[in-house]
C-alpha positions as CSV (number, residue, x, y, z in Angstrom):
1,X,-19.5,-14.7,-19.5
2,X,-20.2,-18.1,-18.2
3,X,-23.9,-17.5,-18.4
4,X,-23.7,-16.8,-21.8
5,X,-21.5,-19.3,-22.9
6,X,-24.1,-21.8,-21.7
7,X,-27.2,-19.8,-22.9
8,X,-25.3,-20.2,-26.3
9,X,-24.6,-24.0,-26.0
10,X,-28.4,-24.3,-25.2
11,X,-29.7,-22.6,-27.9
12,X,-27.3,-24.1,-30.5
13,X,-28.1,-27.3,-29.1
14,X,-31.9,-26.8,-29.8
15,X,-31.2,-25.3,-33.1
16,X,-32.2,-21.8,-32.3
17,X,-31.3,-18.9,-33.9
18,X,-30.2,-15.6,-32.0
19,X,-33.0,-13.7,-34.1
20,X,-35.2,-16.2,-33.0
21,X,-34.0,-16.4,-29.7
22,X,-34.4,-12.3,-29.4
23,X,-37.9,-12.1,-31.0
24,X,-38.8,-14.1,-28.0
25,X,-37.4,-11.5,-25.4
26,X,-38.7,-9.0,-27.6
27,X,-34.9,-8.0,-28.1
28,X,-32.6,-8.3,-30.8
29,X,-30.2,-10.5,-32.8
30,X,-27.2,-8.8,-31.8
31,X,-28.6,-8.4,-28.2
32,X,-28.1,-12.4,-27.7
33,X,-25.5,-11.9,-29.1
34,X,-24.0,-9.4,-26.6
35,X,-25.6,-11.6,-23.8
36,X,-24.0,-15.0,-24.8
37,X,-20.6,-12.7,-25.1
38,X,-21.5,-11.1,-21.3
39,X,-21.5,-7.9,-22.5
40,X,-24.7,-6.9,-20.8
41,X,-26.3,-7.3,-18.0
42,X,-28.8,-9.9,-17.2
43,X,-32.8,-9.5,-16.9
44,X,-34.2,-12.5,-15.2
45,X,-37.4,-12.4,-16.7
46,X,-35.1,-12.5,-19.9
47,X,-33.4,-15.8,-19.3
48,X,-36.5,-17.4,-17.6
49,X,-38.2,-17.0,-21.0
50,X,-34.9,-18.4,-22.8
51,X,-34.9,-21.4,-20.6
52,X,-38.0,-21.9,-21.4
53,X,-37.9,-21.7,-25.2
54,X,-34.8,-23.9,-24.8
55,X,-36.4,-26.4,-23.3
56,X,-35.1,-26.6,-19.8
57,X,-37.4,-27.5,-17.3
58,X,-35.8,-29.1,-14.7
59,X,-36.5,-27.0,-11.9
60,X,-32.7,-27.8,-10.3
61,X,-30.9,-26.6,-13.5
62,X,-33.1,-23.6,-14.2
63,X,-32.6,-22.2,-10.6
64,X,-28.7,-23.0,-11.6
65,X,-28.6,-20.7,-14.3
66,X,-31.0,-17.9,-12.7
67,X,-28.6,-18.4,-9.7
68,X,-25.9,-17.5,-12.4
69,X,-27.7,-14.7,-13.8
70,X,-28.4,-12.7,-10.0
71,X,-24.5,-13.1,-9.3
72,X,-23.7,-11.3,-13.0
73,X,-26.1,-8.4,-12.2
74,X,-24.0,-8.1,-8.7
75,X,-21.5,-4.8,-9.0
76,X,-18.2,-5.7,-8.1
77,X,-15.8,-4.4,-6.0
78,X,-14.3,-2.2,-8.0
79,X,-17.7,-0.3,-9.4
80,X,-16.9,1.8,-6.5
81,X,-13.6,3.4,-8.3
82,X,-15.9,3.8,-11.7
83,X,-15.4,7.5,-11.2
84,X,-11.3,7.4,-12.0
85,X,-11.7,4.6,-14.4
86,X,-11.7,4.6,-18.4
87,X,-15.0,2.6,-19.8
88,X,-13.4,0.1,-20.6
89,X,-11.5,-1.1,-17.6
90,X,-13.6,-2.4,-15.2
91,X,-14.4,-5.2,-17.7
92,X,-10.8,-6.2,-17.5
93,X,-10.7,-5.9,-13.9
94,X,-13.5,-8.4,-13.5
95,X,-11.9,-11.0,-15.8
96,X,-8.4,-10.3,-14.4
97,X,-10.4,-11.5,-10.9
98,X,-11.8,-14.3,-12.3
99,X,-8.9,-15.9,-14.4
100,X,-7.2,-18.9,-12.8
101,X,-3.9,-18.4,-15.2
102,X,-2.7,-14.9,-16.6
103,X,-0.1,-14.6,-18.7
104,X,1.6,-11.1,-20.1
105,X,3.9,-9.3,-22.4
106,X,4.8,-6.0,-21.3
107,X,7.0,-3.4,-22.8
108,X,6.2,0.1,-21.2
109,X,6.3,-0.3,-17.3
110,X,6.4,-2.8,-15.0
111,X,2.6,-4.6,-15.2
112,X,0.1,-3.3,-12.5
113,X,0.0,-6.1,-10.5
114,X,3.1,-6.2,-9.5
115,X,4.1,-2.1,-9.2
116,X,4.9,-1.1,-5.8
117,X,2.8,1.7,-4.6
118,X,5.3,4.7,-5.4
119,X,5.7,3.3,-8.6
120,X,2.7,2.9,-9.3
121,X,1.8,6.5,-7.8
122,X,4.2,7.8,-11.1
123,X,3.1,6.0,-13.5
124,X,-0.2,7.2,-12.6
125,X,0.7,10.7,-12.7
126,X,2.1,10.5,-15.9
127,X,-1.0,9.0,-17.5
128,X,-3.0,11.1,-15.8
129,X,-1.7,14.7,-16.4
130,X,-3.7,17.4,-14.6
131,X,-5.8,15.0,-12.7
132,X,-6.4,16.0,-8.6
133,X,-4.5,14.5,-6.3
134,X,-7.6,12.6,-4.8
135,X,-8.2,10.8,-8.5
136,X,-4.1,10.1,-8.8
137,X,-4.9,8.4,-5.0
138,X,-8.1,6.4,-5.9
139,X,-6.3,5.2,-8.8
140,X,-3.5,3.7,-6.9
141,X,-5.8,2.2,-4.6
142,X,-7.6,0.4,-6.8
143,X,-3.8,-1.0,-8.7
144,X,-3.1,-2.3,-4.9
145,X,-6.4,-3.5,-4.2
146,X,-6.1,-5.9,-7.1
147,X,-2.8,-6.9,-6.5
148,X,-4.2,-8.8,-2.8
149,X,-5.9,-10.7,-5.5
150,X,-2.5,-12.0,-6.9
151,X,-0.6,-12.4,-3.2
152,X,-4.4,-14.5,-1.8
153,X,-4.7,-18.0,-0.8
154,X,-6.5,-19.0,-4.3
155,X,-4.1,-16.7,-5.8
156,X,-4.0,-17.4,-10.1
157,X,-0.9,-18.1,-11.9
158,X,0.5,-15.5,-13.3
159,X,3.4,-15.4,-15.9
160,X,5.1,-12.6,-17.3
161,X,7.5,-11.7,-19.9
162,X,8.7,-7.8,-19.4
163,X,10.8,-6.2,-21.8
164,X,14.3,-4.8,-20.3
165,X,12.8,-2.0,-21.6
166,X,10.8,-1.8,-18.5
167,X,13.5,-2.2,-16.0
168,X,15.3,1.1,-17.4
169,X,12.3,3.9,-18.3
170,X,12.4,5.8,-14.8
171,X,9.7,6.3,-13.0
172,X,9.7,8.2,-10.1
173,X,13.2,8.7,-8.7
174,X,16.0,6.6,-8.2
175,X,15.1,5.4,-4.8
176,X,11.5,4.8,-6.6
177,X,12.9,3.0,-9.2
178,X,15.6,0.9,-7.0
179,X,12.3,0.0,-4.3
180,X,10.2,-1.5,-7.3
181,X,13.4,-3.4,-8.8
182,X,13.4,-5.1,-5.5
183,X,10.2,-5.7,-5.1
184,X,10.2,-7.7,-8.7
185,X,12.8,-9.7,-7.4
186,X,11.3,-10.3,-4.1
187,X,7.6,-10.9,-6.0
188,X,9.1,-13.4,-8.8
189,X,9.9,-16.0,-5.9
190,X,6.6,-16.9,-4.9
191,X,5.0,-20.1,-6.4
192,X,2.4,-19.0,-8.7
193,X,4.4,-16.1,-10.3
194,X,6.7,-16.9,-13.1
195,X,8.8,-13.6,-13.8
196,X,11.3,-13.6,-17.4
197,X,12.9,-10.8,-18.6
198,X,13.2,-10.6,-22.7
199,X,16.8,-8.5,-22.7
200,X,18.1,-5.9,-25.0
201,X,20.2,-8.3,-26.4
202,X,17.9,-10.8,-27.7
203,X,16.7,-8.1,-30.6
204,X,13.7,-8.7,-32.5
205,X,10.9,-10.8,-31.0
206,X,7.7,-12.2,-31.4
207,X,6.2,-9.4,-29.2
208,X,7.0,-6.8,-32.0
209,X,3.4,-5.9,-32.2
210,X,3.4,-4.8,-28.2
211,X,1.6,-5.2,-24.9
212,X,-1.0,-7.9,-24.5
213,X,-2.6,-10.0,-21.7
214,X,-4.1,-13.6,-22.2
215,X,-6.6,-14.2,-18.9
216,X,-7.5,-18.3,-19.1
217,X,-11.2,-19.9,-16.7
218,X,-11.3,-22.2,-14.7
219,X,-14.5,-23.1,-16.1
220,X,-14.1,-25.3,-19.5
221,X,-17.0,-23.8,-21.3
222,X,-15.4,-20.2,-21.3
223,X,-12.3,-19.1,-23.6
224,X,-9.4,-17.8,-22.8
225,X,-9.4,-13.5,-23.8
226,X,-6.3,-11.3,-25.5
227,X,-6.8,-8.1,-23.9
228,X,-5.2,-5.2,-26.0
229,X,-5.2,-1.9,-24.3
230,X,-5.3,1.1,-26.6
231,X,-5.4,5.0,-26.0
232,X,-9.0,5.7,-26.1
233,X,-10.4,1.9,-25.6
234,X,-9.4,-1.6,-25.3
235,X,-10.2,-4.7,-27.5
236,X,-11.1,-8.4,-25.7
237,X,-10.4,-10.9,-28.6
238,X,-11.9,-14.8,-27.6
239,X,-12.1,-16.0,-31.4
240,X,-10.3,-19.2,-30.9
241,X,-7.9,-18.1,-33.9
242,X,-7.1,-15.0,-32.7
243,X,-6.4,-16.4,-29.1
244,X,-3.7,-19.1,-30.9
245,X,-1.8,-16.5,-32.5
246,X,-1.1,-14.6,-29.5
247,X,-0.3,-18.0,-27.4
248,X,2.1,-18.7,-30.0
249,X,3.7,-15.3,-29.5
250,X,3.9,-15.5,-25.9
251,X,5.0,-19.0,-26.0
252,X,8.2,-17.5,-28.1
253,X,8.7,-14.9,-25.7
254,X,9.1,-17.5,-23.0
255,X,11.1,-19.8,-25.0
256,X,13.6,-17.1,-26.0
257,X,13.8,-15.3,-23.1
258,X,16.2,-16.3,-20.0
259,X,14.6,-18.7,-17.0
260,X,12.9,-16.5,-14.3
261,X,16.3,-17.4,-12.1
262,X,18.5,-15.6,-15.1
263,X,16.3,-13.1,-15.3
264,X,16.3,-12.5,-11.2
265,X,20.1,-11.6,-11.8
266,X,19.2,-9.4,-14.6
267,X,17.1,-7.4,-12.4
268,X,19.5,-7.4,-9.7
269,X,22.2,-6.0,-11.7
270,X,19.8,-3.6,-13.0
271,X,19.1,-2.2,-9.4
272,X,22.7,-1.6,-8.9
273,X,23.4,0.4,-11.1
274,X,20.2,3.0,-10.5
């Protein structure tokens, strides 16, 4: 993504169009576009010629870029669990590493990155019906694997609204369901997580249209992404607009919900009563 975005900001500063742009690859108009979005992987010969036909010449700040495009082509980590995943995951996965700030809405279950591993183990199992115990396994290691992300030294920020909702759908038993209530409590106290609970009582909210994740760059020249996961596929939304609206929402959420210290007690007197 951050290859593209300054691909994009080169050509549009020469000018260029992406049909001119992809004669000279001998590609297409939508394959720059795709590129400058980092939906596709990266041929070097490819963005040696776009440099060129962008005029960049410095030998310093074409190696940069080429640099760029050898670490996109890189698998990451979590290629290796491509065989339990849905085609459309491991994209989040690699912007969910990269983002310095995530911030999320979540209604149905308690979000990945903070499940325990039982928990998570159920709610695997129940989206997973009929899969082998060895998938249902790989799965789960892959939700813990990113969570070390979250709990690192250059751990992002990561704030969450969860519907009560969350707190009172069982999964797993009661001793499943009393370990991961805990476990939010104990989670919500470190420094970079910021953990509200949007209650029952509250009614209607600005999160009335359902789960959503916005992941924000530490780089400036990339925009933040809405990630909306759906049955069969999942939709990454960076049109400014689009990102705005969902800020707003989220921003609501937070307003109207109780402080992550309210909300602690919330969850505490949930896990009581399980």
């Amino acid at each position: 993504m951050l290859l593209g975005s300054q691909l994009r900001r080169l050509r549009e500063a020469r000018g260029i169009t992406r049909e001119a742009a992809g004669y000279s690859i001998r590609a297409s108009e939508s394959k720059i576009s795709r590129m400058e979005l980092g939906r596709v992987s990266f041929k070097t010969r490819d963005v040696e010629d776009l440099l060129t036909l962008y005029g960049i010449d410095d030998e310093a700040e074409r190696e940069s870029l080429l640099s760029l495009a050898r670490e996109a082509n890189v698998a990451g980590w979590w290629h290796s669990y491509s065989d339990v995943l849905p085609s459309w995951f491991p994209t989040y996965v690699g912007l969910e590493g990269a983002a310095h700030l995530i911030r999320v809405y979540e209604v149905q279950f308690v979000h990945g990155l903070l499940q325990t591993e039982d928990y998570a183990r159920a709610v695997v199992r129940r989206g997973m019906r009929g899969a082998s115990a060895a998938d249902v396994e790989r799965r789960v290691a892959l939700r813990l694997e990113r969570q070390k992300h979250l709990l690192g030294d250059h751990a992002p920020e990561f704030h969450i609204v969860l519907d009560e909702a969350a707190l009172h759908r069982p999964y797993g038993d009661r001793e499943v369901m009393r370990g991961q209530l805990r476990h939010l409590i104990e989670v919500s106290e470190r420094p970079n997580v910021r953990l509200q609970v949007m209650p029952f009582a509250f009614g209607g909210h600005s999160g009335e249209s359902g789960a959503f994740t916005l992941l924000s760059f530490p780089e400036s020249d990339l925009s933040d992404v809405v990630y909306l996961e759906q049955l069969t596929s999942a939709l990454y939304l960076d049109k400014r607009e689009d990102v705005a609206q969902y800020e707003h929402a989220l921003k609501e959420l937070q307003q109207d919900s109780p402080g992550p210290e309210e909300s602690r007690d919330l969850i505490a007197r949930r896990a009581e009563q399980v």
